[in-house]
PDBQT receptor file of N, H, CA, C and O in Angstrom, charges set to zero:
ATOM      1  N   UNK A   1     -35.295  -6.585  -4.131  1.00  0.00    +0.000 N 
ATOM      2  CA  UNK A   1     -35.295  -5.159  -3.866  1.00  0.00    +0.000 C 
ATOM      3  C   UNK A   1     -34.457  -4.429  -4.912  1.00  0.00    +0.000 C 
ATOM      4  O   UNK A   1     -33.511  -4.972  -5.483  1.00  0.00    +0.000 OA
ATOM      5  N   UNK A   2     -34.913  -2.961  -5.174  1.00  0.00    +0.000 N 
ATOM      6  H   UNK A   2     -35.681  -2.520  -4.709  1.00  0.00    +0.000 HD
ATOM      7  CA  UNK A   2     -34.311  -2.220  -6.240  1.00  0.00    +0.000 C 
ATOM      8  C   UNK A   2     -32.745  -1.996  -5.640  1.00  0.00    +0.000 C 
ATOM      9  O   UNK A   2     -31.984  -1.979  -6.608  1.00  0.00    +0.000 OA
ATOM     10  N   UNK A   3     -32.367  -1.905  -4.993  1.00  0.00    +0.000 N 
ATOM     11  H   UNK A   3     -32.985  -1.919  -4.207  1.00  0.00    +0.000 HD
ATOM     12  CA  UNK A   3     -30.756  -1.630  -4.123  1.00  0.00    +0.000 C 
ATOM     13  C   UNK A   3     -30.148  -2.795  -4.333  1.00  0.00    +0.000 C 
ATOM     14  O   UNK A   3     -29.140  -2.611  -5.015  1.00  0.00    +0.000 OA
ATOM     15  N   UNK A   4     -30.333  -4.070  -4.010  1.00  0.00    +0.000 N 
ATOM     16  H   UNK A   4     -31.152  -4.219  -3.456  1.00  0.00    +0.000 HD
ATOM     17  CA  UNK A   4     -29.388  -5.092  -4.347  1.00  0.00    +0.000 C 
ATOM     18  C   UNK A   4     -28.812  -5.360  -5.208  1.00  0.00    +0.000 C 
ATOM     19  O   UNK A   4     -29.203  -4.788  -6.225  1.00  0.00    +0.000 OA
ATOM     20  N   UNK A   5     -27.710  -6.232  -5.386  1.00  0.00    +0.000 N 
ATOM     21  H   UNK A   5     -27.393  -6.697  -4.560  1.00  0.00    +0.000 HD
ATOM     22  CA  UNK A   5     -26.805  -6.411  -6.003  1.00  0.00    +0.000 C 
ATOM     23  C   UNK A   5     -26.987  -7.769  -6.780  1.00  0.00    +0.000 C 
ATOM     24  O   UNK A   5     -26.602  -8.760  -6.158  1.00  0.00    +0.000 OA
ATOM     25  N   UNK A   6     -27.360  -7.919  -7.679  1.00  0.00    +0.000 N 
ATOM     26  H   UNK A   6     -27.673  -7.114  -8.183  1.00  0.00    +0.000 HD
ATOM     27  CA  UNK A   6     -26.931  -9.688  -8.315  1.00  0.00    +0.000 C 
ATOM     28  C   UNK A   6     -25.396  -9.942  -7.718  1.00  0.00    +0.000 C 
ATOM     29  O   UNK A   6     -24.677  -9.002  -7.379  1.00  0.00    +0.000 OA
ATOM     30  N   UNK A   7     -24.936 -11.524  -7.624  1.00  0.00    +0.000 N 
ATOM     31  H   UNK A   7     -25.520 -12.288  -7.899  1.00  0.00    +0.000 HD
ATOM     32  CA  UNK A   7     -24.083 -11.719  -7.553  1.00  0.00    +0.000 C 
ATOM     33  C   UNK A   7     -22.782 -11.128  -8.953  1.00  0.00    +0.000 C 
ATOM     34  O   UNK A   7     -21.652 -10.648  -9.050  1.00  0.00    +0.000 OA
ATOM     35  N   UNK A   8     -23.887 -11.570  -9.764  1.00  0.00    +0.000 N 
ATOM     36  H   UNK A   8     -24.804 -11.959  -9.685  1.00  0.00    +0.000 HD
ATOM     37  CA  UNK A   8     -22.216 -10.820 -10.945  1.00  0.00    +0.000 C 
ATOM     38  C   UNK A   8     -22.318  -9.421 -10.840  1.00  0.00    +0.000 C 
ATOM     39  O   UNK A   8     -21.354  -8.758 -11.223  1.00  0.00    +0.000 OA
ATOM     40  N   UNK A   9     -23.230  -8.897 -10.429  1.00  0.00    +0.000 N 
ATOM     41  H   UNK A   9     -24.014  -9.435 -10.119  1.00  0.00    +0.000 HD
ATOM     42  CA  UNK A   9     -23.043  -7.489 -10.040  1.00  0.00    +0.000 C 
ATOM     43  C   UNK A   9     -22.016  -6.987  -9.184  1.00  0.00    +0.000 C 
ATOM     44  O   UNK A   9     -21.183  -6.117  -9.440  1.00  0.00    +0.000 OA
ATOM     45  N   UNK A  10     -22.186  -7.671  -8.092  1.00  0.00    +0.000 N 
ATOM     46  H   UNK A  10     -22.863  -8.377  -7.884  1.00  0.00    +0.000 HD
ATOM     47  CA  UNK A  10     -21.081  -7.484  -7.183  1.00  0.00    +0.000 C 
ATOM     48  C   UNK A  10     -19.812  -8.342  -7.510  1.00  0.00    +0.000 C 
ATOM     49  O   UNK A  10     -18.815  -8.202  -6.801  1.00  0.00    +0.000 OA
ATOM     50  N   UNK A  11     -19.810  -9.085  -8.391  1.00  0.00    +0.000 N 
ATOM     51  H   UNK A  11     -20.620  -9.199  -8.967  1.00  0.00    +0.000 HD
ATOM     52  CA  UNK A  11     -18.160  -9.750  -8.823  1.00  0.00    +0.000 C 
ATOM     53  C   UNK A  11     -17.843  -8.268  -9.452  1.00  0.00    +0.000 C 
ATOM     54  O   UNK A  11     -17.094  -7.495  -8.855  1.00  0.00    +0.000 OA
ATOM     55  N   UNK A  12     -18.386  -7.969 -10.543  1.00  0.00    +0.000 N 
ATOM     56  H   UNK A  12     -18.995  -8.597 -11.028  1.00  0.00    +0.000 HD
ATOM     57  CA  UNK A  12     -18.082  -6.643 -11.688  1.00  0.00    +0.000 C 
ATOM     58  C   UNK A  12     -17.514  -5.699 -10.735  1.00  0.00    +0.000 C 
ATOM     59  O   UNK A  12     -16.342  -5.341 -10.849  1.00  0.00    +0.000 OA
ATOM     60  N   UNK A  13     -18.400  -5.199  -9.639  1.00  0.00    +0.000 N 
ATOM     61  H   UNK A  13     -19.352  -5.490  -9.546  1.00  0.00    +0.000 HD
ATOM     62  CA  UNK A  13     -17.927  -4.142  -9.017  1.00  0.00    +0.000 C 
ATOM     63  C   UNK A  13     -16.296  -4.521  -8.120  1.00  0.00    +0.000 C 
ATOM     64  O   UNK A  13     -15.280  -3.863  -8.347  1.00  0.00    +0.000 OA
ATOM     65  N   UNK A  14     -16.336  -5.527  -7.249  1.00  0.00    +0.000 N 
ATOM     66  H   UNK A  14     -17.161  -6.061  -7.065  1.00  0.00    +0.000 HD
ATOM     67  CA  UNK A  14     -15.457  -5.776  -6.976  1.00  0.00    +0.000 C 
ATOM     68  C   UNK A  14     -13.938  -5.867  -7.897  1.00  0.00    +0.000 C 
ATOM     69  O   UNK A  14     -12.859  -5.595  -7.371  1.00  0.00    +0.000 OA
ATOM     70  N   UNK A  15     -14.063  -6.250  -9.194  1.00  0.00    +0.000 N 
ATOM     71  H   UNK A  15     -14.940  -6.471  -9.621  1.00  0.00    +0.000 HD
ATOM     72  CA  UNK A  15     -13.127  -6.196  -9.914  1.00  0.00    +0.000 C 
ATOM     73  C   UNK A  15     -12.547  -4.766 -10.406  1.00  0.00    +0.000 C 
ATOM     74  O   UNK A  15     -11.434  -4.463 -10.836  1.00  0.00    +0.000 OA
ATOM     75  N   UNK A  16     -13.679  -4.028 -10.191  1.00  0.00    +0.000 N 
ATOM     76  H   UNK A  16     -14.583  -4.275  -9.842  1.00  0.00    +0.000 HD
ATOM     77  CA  UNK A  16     -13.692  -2.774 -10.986  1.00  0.00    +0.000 C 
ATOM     78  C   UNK A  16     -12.460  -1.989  -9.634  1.00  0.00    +0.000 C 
ATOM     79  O   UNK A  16     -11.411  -1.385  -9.853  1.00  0.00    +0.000 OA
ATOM     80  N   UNK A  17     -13.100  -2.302  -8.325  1.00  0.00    +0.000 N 
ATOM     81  H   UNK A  17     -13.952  -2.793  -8.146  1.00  0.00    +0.000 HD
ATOM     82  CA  UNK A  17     -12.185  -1.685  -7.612  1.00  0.00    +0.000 C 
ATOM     83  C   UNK A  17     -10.708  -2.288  -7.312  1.00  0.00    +0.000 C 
ATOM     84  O   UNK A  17      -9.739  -1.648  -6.904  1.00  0.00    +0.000 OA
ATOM     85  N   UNK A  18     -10.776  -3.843  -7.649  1.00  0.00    +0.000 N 
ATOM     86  H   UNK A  18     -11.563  -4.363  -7.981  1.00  0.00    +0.000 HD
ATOM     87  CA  UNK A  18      -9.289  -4.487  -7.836  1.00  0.00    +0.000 C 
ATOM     88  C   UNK A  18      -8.622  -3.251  -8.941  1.00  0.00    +0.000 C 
ATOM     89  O   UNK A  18      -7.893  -2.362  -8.501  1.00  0.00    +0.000 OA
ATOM     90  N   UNK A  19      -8.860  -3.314  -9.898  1.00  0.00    +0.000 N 
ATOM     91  H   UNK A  19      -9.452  -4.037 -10.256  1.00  0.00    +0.000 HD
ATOM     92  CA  UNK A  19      -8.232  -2.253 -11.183  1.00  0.00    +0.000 C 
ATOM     93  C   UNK A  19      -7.935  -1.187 -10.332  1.00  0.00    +0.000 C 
ATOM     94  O   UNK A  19      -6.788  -0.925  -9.971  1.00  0.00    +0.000 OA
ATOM     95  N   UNK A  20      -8.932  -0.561  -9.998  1.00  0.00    +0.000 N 
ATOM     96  H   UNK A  20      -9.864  -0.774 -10.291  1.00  0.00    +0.000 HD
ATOM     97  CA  UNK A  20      -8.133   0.936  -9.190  1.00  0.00    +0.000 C 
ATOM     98  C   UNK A  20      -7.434   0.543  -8.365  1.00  0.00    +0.000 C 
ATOM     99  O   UNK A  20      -6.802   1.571  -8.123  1.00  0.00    +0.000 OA
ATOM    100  N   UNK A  21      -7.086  -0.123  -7.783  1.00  0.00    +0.000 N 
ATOM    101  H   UNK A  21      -7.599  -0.958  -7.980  1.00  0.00    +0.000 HD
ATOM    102  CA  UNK A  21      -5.915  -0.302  -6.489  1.00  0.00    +0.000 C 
ATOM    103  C   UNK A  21      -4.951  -0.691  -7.430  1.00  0.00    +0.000 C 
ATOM    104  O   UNK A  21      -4.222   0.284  -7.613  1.00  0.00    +0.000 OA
ATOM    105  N   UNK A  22      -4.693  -1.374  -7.924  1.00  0.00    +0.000 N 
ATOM    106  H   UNK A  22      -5.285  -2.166  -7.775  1.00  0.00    +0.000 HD
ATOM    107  CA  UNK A  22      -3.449  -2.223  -9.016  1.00  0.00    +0.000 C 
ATOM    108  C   UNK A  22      -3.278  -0.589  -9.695  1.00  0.00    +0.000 C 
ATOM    109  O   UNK A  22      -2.069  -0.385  -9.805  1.00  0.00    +0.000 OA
ATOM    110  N   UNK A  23      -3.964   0.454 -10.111  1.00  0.00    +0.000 N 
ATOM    111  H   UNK A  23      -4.946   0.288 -10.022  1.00  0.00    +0.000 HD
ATOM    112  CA  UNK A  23      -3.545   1.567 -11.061  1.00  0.00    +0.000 C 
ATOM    113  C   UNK A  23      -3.080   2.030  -9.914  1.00  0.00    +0.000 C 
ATOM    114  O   UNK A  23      -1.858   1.882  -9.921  1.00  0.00    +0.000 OA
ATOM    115  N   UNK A  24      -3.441   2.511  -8.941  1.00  0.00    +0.000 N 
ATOM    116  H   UNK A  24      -4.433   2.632  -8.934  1.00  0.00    +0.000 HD
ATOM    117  CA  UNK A  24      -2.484   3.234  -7.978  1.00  0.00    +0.000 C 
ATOM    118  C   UNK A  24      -0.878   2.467  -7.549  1.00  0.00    +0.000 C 
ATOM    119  O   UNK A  24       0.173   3.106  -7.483  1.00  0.00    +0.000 OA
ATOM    120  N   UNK A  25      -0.995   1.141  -7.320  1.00  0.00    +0.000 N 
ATOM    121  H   UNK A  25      -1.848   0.622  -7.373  1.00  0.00    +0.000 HD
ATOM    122  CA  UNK A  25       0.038   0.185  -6.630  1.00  0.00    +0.000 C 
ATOM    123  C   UNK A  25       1.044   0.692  -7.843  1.00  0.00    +0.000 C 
ATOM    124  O   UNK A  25       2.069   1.285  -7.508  1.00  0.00    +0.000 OA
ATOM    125  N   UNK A  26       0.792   0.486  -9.137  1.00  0.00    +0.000 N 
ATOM    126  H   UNK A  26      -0.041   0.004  -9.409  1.00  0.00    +0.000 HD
ATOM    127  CA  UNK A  26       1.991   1.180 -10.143  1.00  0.00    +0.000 C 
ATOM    128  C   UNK A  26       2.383   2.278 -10.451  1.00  0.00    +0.000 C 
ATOM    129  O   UNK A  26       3.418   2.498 -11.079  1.00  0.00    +0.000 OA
ATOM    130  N   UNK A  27       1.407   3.307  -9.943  1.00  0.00    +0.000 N 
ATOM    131  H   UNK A  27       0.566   3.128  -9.433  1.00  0.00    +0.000 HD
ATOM    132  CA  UNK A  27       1.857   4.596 -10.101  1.00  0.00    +0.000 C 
ATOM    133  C   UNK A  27       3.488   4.718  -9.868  1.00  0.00    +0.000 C 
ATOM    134  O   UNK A  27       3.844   3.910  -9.010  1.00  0.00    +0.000 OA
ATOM    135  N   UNK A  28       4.388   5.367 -10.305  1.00  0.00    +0.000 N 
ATOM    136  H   UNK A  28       4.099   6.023 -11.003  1.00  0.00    +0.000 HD
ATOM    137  CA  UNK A  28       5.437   6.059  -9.671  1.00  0.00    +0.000 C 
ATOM    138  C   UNK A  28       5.665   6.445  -8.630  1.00  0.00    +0.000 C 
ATOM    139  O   UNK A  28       6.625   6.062  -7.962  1.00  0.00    +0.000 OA
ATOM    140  N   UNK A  29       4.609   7.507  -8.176  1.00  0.00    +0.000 N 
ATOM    141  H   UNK A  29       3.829   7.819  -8.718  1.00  0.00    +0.000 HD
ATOM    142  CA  UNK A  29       5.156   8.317  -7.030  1.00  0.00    +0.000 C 
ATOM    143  C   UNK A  29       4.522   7.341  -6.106  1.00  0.00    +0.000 C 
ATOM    144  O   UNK A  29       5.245   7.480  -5.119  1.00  0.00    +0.000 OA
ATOM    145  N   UNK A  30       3.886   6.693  -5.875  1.00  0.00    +0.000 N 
ATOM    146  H   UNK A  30       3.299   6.580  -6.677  1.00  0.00    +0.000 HD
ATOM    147  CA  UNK A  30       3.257   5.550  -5.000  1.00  0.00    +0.000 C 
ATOM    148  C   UNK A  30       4.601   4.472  -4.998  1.00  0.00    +0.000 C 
ATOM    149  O   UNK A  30       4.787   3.698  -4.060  1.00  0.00    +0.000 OA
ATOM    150  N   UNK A  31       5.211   4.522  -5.808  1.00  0.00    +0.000 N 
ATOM    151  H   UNK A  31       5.059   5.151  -6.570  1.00  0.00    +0.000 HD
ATOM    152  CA  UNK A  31       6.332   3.335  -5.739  1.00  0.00    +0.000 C 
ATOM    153  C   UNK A  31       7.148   4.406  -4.946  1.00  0.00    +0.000 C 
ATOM    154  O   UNK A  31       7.342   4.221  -3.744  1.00  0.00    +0.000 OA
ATOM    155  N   UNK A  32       7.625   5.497  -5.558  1.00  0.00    +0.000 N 
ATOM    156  H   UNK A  32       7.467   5.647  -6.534  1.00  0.00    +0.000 HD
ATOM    157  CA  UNK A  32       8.910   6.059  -4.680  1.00  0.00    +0.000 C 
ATOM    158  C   UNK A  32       8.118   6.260  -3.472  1.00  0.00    +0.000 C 
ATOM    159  O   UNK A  32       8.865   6.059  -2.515  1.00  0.00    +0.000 OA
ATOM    160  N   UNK A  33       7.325   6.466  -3.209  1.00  0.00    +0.000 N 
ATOM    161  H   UNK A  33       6.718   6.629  -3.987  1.00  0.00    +0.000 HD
ATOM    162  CA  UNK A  33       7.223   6.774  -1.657  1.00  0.00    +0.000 C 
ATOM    163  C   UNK A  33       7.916   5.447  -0.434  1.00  0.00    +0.000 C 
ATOM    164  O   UNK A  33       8.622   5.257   0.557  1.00  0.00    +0.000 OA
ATOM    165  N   UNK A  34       6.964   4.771  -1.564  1.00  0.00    +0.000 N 
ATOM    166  H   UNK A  34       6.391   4.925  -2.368  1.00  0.00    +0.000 HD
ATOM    167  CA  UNK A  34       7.013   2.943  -0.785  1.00  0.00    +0.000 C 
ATOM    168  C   UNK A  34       8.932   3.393  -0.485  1.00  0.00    +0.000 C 
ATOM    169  O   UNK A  34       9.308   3.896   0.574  1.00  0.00    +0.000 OA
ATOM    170  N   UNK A  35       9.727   3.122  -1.459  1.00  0.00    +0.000 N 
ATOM    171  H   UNK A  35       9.423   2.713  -2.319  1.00  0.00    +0.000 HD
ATOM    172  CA  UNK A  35      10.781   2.929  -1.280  1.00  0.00    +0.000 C 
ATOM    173  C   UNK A  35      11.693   4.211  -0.218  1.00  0.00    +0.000 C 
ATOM    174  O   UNK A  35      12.810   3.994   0.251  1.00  0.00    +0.000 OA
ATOM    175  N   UNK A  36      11.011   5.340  -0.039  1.00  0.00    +0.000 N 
ATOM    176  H   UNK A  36      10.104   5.516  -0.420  1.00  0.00    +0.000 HD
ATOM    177  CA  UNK A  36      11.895   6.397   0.885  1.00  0.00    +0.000 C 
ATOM    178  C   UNK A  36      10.975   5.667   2.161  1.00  0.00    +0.000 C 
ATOM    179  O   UNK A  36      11.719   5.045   2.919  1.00  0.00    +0.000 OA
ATOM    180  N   UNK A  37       9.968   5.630   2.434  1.00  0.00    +0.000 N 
ATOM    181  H   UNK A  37       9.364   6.135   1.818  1.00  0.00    +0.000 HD
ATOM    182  CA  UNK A  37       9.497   5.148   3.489  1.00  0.00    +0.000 C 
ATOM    183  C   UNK A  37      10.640   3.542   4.096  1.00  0.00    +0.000 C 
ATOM    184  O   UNK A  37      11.114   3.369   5.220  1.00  0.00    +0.000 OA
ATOM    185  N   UNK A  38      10.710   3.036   3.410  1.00  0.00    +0.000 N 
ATOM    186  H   UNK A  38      10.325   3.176   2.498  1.00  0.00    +0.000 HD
ATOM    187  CA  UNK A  38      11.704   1.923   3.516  1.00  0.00    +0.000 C 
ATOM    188  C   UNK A  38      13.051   2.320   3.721  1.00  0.00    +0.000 C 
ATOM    189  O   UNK A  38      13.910   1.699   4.348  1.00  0.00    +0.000 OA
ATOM    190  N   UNK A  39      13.148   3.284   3.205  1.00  0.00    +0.000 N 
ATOM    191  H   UNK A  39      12.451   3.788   2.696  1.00  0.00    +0.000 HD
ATOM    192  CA  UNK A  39      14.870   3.895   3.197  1.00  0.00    +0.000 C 
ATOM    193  C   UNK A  39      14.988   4.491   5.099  1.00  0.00    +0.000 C 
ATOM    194  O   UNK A  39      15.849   4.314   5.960  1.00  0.00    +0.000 OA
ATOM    195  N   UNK A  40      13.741   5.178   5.093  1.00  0.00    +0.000 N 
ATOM    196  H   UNK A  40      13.041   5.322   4.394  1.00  0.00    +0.000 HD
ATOM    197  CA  UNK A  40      13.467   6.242   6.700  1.00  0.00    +0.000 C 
ATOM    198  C   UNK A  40      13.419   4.874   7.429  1.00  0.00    +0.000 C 
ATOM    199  O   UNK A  40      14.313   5.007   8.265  1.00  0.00    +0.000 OA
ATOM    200  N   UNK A  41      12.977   3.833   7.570  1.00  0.00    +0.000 N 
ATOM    201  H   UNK A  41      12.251   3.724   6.891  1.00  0.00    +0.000 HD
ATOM    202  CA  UNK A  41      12.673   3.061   8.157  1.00  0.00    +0.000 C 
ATOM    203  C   UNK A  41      13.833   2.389   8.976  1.00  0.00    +0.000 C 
ATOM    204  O   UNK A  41      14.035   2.364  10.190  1.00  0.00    +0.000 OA
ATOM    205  N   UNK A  42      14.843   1.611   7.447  1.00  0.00    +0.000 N 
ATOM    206  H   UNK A  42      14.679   1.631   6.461  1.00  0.00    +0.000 HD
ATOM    207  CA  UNK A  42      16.200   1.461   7.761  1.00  0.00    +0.000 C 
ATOM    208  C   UNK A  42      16.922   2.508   8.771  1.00  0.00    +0.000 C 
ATOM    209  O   UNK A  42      17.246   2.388   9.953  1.00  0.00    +0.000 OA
ATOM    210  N   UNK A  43      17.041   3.510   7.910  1.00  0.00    +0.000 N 
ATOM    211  H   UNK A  43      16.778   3.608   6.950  1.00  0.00    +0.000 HD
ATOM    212  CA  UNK A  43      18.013   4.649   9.011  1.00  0.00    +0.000 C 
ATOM    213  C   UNK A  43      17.553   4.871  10.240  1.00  0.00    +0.000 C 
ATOM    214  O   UNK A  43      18.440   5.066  11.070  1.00  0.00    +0.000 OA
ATOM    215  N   UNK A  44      16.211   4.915  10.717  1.00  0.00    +0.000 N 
ATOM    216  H   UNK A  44      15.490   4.756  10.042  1.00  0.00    +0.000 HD
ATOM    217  CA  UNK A  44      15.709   4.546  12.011  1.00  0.00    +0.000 C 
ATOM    218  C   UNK A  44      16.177   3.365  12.977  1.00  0.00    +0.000 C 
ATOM    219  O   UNK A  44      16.775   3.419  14.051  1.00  0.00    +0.000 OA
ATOM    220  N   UNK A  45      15.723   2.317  12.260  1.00  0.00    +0.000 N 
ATOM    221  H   UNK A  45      15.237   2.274  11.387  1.00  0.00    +0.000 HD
ATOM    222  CA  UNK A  45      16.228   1.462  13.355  1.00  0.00    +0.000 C 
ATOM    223  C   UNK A  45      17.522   0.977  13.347  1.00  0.00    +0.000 C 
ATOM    224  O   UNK A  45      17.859   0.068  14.106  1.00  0.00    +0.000 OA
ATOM    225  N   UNK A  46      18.481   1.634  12.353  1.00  0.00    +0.000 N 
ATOM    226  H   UNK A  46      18.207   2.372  11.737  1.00  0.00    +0.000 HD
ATOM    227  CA  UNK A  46      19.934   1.332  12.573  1.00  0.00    +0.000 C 
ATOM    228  C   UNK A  46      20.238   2.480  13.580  1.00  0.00    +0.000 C 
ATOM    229  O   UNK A  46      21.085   2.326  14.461  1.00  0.00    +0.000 OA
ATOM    230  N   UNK A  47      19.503   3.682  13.427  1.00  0.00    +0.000 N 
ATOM    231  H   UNK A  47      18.815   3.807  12.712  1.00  0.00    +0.000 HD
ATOM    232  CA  UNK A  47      20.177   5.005  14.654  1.00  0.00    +0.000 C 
ATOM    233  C   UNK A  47      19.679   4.167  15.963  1.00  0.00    +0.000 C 
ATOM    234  O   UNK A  47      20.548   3.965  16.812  1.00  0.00    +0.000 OA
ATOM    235  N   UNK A  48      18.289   3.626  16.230  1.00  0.00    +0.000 N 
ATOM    236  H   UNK A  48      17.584   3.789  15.541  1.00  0.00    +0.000 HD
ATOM    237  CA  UNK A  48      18.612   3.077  17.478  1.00  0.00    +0.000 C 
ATOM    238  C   UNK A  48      19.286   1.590  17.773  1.00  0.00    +0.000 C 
ATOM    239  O   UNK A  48      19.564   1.407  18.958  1.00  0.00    +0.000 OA
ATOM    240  N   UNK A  49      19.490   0.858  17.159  1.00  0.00    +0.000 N 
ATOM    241  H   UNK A  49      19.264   1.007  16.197  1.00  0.00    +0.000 HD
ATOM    242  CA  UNK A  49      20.284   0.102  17.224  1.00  0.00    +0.000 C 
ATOM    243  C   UNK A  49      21.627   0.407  17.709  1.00  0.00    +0.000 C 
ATOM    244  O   UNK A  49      22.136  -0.145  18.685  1.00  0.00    +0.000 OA
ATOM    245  N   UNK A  50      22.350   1.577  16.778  1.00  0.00    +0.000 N 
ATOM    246  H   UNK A  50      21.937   2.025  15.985  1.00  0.00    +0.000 HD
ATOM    247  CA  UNK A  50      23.737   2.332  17.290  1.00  0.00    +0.000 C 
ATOM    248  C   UNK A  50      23.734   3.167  18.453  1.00  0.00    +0.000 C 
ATOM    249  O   UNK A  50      24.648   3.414  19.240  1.00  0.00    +0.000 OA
ATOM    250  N   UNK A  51      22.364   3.617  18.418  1.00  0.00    +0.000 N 
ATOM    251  H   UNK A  51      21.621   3.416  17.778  1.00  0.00    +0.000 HD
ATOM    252  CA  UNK A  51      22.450   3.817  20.363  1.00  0.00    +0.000 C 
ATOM    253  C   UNK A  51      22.333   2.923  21.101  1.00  0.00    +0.000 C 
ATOM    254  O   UNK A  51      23.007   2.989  22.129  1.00  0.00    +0.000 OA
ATOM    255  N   UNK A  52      21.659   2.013  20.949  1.00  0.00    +0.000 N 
ATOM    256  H   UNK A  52      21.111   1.960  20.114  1.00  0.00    +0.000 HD
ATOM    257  CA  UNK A  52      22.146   0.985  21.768  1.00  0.00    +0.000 C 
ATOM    258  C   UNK A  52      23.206   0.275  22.043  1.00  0.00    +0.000 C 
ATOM    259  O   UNK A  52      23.394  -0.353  23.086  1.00  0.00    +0.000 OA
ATOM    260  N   UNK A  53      23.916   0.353  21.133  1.00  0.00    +0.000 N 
ATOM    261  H   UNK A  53      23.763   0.863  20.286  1.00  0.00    +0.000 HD
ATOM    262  CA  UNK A  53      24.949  -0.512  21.196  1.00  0.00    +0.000 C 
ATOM    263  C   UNK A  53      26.598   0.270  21.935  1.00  0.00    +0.000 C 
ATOM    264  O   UNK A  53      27.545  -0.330  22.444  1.00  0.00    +0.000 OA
ATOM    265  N   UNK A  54      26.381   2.003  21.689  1.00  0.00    +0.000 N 
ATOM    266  H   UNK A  54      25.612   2.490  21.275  1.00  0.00    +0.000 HD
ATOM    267  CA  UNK A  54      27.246   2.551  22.143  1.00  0.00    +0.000 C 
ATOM    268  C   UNK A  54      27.200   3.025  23.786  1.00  0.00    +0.000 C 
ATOM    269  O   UNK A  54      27.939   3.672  24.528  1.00  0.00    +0.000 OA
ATOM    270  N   UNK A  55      26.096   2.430  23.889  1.00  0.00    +0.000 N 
ATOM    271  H   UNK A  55      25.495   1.904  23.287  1.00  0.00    +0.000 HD
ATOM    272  CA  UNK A  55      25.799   2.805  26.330  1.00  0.00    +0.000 C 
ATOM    273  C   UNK A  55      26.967   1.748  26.603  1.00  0.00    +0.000 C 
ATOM    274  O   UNK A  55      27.307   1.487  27.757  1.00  0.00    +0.000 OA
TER     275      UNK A  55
């Protein structure tokens, strides 16, 4: 059928979209986010942790 894919067709494409995810994963602002999200994360569960611990 005219729609299908050869197999190296679909390896090519698949790789093609590995590349775009790996160009985003290095972006900058994709990294700082990662890392404030990690930062909010910490200070979260240390605030409830310290409420817990002060009842």
């Amino acid at each position: 059928m005219a729609g299908d894919l050869t197999r190296a067709q679909k390896l090519a494409q698949d790789a093609a979209e590995a590349a775009e995810v790996r160009a985003y994963q290095k972006d900058p602002d994709v990294l700082r986010l990662g890392r404030v999200r990690q930062q909010f994360d910490w200070m979260a569960w240390s605030g409830i942790a310290l409420g817990w611990a002060s009842r």
